[in-house]
C-alpha positions as CSV (number, residue, x, y, z in Angstrom):
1,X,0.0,0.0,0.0
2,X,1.4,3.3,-0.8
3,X,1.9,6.3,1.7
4,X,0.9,9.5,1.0
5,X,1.2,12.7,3.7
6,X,-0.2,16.1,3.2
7,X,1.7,18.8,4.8
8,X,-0.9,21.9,5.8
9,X,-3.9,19.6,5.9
10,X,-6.0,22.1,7.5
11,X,-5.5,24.5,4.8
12,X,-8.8,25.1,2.3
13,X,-6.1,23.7,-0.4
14,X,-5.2,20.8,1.8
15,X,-8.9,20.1,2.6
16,X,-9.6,19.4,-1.4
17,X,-6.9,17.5,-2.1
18,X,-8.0,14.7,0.9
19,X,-11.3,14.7,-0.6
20,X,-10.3,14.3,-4.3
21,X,-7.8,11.4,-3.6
22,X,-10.0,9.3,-2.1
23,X,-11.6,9.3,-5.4
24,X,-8.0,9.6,-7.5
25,X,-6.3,6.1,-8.2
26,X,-4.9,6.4,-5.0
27,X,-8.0,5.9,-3.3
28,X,-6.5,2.6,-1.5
29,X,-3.1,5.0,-0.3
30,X,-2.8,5.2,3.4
31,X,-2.7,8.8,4.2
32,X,-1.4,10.8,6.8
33,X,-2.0,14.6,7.8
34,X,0.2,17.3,9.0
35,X,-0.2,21.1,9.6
36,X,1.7,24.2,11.5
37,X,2.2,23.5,15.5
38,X,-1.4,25.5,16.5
39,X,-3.6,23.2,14.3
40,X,-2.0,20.2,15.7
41,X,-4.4,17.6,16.7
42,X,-7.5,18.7,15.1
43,X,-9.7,16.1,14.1
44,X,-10.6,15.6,10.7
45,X,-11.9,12.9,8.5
46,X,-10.1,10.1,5.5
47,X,-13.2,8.5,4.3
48,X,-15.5,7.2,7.0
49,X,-12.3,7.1,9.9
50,X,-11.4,10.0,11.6
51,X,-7.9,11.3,12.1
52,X,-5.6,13.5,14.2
53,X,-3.4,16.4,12.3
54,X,0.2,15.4,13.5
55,X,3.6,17.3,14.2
56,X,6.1,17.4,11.6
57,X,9.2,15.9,12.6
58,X,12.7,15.0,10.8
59,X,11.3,11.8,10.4
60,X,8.0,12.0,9.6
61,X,8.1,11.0,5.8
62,X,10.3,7.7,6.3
63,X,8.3,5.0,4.4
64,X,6.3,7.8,2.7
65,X,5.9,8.0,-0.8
66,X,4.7,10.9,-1.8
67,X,4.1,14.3,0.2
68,X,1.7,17.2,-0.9
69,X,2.7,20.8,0.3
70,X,-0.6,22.7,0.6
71,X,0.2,24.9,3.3
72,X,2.4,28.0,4.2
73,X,5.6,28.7,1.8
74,X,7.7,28.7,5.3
75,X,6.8,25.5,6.4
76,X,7.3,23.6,2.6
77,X,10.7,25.7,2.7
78,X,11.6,24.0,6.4
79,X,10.2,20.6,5.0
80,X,10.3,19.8,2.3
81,X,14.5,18.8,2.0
82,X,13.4,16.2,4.8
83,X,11.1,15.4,2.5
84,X,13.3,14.5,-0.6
85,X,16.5,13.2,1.8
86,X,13.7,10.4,2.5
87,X,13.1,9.2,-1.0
88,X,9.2,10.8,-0.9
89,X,7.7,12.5,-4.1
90,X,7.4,15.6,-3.5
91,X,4.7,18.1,-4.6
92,X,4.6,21.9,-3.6
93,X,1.1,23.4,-4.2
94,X,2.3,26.3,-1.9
95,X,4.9,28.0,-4.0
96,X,8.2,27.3,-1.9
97,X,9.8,25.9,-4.9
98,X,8.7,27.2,-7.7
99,X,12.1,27.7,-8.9
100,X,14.1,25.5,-7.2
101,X,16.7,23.5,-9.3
102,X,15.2,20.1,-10.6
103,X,11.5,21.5,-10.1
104,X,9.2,21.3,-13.2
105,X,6.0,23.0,-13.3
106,X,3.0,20.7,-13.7
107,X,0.4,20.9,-16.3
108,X,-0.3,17.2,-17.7
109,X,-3.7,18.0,-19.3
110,X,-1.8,20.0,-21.5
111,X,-0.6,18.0,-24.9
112,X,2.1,19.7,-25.6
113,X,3.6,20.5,-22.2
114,X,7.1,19.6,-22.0
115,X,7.4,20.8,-17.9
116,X,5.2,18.1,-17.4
117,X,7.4,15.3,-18.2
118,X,8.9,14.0,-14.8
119,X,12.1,12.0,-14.8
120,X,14.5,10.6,-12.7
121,X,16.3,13.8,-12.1
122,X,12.7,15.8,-10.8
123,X,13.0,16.5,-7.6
124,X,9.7,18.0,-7.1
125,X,7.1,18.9,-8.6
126,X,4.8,22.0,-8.5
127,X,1.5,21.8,-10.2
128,X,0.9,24.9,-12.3
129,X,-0.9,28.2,-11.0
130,X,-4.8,27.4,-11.6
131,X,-5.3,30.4,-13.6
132,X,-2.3,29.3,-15.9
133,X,-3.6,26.0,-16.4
134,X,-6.7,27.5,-17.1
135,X,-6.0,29.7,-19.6
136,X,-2.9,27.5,-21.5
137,X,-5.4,24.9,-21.8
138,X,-7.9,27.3,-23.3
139,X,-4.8,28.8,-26.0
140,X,-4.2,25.4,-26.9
141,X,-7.6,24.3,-27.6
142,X,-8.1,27.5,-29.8
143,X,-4.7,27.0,-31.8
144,X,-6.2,23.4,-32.9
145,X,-8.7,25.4,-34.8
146,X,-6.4,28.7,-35.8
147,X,-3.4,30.3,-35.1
148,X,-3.8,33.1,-32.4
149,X,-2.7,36.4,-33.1
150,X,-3.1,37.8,-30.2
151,X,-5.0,37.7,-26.5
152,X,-5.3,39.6,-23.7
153,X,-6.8,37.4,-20.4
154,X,-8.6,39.9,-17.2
155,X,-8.4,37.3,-14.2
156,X,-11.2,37.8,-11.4
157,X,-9.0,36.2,-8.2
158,X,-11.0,35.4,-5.6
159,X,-10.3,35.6,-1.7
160,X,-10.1,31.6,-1.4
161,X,-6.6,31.8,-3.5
162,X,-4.9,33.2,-0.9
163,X,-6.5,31.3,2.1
164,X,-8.9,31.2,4.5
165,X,-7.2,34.4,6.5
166,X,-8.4,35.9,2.9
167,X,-11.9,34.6,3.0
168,X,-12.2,35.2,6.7
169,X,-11.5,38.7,6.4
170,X,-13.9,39.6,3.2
171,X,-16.7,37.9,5.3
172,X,-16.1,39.7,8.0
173,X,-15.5,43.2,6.0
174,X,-18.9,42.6,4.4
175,X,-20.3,42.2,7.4
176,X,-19.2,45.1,9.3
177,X,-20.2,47.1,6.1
178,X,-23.6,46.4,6.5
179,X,-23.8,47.3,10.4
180,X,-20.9,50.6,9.5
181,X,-18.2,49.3,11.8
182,X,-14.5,49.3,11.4
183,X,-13.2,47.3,8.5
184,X,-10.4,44.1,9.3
185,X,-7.3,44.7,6.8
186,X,-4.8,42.2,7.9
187,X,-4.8,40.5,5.2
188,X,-5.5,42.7,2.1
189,X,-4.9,46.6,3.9
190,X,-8.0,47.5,2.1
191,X,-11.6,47.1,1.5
192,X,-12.5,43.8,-0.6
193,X,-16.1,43.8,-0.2
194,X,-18.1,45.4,-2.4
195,X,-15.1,46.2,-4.4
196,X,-12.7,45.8,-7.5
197,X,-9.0,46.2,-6.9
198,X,-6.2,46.5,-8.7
199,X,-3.6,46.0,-5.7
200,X,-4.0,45.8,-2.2
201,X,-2.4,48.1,0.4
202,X,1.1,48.7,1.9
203,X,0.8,46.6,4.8
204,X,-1.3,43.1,3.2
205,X,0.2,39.8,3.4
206,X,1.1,39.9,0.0
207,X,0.9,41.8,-3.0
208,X,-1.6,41.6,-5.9
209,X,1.2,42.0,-8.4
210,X,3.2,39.0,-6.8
211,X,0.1,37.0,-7.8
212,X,-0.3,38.3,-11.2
213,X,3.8,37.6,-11.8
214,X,3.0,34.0,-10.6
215,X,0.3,33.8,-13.2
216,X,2.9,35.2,-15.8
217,X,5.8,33.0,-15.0
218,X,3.8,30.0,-14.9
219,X,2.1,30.2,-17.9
220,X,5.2,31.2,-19.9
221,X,6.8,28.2,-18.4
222,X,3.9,26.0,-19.8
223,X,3.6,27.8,-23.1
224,X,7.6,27.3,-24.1
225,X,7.4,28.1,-27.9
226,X,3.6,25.4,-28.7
227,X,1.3,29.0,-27.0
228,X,1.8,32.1,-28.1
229,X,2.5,35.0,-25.8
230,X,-0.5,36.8,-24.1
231,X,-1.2,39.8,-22.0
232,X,-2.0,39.0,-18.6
233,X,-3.8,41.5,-15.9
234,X,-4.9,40.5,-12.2
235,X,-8.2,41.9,-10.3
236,X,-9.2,41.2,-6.9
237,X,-12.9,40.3,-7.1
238,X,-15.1,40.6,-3.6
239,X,-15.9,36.8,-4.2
240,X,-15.4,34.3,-1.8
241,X,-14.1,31.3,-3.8
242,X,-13.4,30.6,-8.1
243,X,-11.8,32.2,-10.9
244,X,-13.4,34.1,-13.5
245,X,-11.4,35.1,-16.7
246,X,-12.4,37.6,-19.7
247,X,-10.6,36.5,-22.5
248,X,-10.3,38.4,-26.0
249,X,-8.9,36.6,-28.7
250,X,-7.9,37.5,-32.5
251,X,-7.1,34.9,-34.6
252,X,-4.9,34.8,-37.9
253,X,-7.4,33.9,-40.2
254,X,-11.0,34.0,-39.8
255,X,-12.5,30.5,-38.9
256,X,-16.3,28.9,-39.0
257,X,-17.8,29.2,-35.4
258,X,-18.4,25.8,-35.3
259,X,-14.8,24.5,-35.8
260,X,-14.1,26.9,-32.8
261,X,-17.0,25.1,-30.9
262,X,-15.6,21.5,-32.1
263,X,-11.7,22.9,-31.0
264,X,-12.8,23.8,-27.2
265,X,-14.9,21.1,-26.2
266,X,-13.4,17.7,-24.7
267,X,-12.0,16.9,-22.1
268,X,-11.6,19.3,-19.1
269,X,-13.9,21.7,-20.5
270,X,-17.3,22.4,-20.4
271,X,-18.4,24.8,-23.5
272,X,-21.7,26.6,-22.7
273,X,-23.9,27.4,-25.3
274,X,-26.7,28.5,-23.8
275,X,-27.3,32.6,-22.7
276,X,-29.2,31.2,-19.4
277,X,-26.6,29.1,-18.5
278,X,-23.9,31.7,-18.2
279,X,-20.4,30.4,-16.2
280,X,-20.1,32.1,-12.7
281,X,-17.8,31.3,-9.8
282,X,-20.9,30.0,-8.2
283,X,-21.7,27.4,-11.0
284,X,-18.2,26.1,-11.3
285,X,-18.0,25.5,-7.6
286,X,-16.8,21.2,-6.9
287,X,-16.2,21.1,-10.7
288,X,-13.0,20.0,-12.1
289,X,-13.9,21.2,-15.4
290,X,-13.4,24.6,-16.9
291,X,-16.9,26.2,-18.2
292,X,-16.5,28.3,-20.9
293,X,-19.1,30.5,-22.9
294,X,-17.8,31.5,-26.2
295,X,-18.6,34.8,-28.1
296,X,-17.8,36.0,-31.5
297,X,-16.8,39.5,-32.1
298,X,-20.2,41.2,-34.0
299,X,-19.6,43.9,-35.1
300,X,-16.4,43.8,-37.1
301,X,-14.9,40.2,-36.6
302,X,-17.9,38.1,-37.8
303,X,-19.1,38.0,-41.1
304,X,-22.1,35.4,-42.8
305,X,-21.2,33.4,-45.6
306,X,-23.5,30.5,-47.1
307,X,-25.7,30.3,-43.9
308,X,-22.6,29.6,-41.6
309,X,-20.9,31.8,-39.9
310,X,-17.1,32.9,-39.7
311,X,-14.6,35.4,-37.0
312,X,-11.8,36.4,-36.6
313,X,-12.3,37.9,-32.9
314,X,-13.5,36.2,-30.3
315,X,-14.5,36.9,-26.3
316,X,-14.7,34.0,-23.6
317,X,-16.0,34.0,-20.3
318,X,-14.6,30.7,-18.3
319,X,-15.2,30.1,-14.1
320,X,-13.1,27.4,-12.4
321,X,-13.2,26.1,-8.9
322,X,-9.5,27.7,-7.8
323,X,-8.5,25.0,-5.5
324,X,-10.1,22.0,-7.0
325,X,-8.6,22.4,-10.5
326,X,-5.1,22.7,-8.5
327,X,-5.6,19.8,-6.1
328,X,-7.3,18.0,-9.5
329,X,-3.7,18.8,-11.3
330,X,-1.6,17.9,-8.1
331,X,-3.0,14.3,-8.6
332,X,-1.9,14.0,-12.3
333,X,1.2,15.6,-11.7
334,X,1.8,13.0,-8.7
335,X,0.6,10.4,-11.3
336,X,3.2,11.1,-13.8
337,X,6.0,10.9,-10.8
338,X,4.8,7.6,-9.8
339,X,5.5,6.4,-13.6
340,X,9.4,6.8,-13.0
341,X,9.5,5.6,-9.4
342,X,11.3,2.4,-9.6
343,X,10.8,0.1,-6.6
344,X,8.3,3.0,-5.3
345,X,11.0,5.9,-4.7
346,X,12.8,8.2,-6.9
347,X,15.9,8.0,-7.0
């Protein structure tokens, strides 16, 4: 039986990724919890047993196989060389080592993705941004049908991206709106509910343009020279939990709608055609999928021809569930390590 450990099981990150291996192909793994010292010994639940969260010691990962990082970058960066010394697979879905030497960034949905290809020389892996995924998945599937000439991407971030502190403190900031008391700001130095931002304020946890480079680096990383280069801009939407993108797209050539239509659907994504069924954060909530609503440009991208219909220019409006599309890609990425650990380590 294989051994997995999640380090910052507590975490909303660490919470979806118990759930979603129980149903993953390593459903049968034994699997143990950790967290920071003040969550230790919560109860929580694997299946129908209930578990403590444990202390992380220098021995805690003998015997393990592989070791999910879902909680603070401080604790992966004190951990996660114990980690590898062991023999333990290790993914980072915190960030710690994002470029740390031997770590490939994780995207095996994508077809062409050459970071995704684990060897014996990975030494981690770290499963690619959510957004990034999201939106090299959505370039690739639009090259199948044209070559793009250019995109620009809006990202809606919601507070759930950067933890519960994050969602704590918009609940309780709409809240104290409503009854006009002092706003909380220790996580964002500024006023989420209600509002759109651009950046947060001097003293928040982090900074809205780290988030956005993230975003950037990742999806460059993923492109390599298969995706073309796009513009990328970050917004800090007063929702609780899931991404929503605005996408504008022109193509090289215009191409029949329904080619475009035929080029997006499959696998991983959920193509909307229907106005009442627009995409929100809300609808894409414990979905894996991407749903995407598609929209040619009218006025000067589309023209009629023959009854069908061609463009050039095109707008998409996608949601995704933020944490379970990462915990979703953890699992593949820890899939494709287990292909090249011999005698269940890497070595």
């Amino acid at each position: 039986m294989q051994k997995i450990a999640i380090v910052g099981a507590s975490t909303l990150l660490g919470k979806e990724l118990k759930d979603l291996l129980l149903d993953s192909p390593f459903g049968a793994a034994e699997i143990i919890l950790f967290d920071e010292e003040d969550v230790i010994g919560q109860l929580e639940q694997i299946g129908d047993e209930v578990t403590f969260v444990g202390r992380v010691t220098a021995d805690s990962f003998e015997g393990v196989d592989f070791v999910f990082f879902t909680g603070s970058k401080a604790l992966t960066e004190l951990r996660a060389g114990q980690a590898m010394r062991s023999g333990a697979a290790v993914i980072d879905l915190s960030g710690a080592l994002d470029e740390g030497k031997g770590v490939l960034i994780g995207a095996p949905w994508l077809a062409a993705n050459e970071q995704a290809a684990a060897d014996l020389l990975t030494t981690a892996i770290v499963p690619a941004d959510p957004a990034a995924l999201a939106i090299a998945l959505l370039m690739e599937r639009i090259q199948k049908a044209a070559p793009i000439h250019f995109a620009a991407v809006t990202v809606l971030q919601p507070a759930s991206q950067l933890g519960s502190a994050a969602m704590d403190e918009l609940h309780q900031q709409t809240v104290n709106l409503l009854s006009f008391q002092t706003l909380p700001r220790a996580v964002f130095d500024a006023q989420v509910a209600y509002n759109l931002l651009a950046g947060f304020g001097e003293g928040a946890v982090t900074t809205l343009a780290s988030c956005t480079e993230r975003v950037r680096r990742h999806y460059t990383r993923l492109a390599g020279k298969h995706l073309p280069q796009i513009a990328i801009q970050m917004l800090q939407a007063p929702i609780f939990h899931g991404h929503c993108f605005s996408i504008a797209i022109e193509l090289g050539n215009p191409v029949d709608i329904s080619s475009l239509e035929q080029a997006l659907s499959g696998e991983h994504i959920d193509l909307v055609l229907e106005d009442t069924d627009s995409p929100s954060n809300l609808a894409a909530t414990g979905q894996s999928d991407l749903l995407v609503r598609m929209r040619p440009e009218g006025v000067t991208g589309t023209v009629h021809i023959a009854g069908s219909s061609t463009t050039s220019r095109l707008w998409l409006w996608v949601a995704t569930d933020n944490l379970r599309l990462n915990a979703a890609n953890a699992i593949e990425c820890a899939m494709e390590l287990r292909k090249v650990r011999p005698s269940g380590k890497v070595q």
